[in-house]
C-alpha positions as CSV (number, residue, x, y, z in Angstrom):
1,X,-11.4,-18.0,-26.8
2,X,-13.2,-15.2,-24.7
3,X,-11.5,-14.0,-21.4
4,X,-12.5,-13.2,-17.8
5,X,-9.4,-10.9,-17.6
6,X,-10.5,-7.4,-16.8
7,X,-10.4,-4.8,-20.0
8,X,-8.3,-1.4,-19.5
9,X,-8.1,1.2,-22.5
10,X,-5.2,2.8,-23.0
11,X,-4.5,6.3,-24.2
12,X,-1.1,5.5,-25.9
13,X,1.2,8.3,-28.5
14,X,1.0,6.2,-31.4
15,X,4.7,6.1,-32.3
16,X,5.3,4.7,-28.8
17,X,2.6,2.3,-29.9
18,X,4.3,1.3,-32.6
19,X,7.6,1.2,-31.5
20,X,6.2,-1.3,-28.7
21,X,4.6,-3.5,-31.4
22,X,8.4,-3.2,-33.2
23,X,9.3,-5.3,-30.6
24,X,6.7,-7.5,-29.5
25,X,7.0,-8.8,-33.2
26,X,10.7,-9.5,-32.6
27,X,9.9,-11.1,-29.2
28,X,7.5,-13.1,-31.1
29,X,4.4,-12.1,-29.3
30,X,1.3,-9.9,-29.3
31,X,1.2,-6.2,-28.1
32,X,-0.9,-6.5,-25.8
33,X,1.6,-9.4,-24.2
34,X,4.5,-7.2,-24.6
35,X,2.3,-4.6,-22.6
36,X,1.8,-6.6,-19.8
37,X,5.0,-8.1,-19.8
38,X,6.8,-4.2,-19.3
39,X,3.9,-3.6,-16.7
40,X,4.9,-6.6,-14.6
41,X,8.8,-6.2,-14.8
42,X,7.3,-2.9,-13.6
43,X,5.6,-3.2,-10.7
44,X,8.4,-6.0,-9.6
45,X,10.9,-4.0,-9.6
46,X,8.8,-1.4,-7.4
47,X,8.4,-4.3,-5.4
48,X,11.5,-5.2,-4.5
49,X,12.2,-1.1,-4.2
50,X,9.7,-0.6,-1.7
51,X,8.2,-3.7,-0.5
52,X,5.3,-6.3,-1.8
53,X,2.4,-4.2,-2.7
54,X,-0.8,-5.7,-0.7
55,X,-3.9,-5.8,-2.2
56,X,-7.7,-6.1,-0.6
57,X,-10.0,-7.8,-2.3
58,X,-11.5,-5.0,-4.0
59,X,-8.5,-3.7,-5.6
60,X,-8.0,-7.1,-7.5
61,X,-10.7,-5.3,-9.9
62,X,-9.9,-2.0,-9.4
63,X,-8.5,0.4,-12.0
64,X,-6.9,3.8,-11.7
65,X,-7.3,6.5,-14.0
């Protein structure tokens, strides 16, 4: 099933790539899930550091390099 989400590549060291996949596989899910979930434990706990991030509109698409 094709997705809408937006695409982001990502320059990665491989052994950290695999050491991620290492554990996706034990958390029974896919890399790229066990990427996203590390990203958003991320940004929550800048969040509640500093404060709800607000977003316009455009930013929704947005990507930094």
């Amino acid at each position: 099933m094709p997705s809408d989400l937006p695409r982001y590549t990502l320059r990665i060291d491989p052994v950290l790539l695999s050491k991620v996949a290492f554990i996706a596989r034990e958390n029974d899910r896919s890399t790229n899930k066990e990427i996203e979930r590390a990203l958003r434990k991320l940004v929550s706990a800048y969040e509640a550091e500093n404060g709800p991030i607000a977003l316009d509109s455009s930013a929704a698409t947005a990507t930094a390099d």
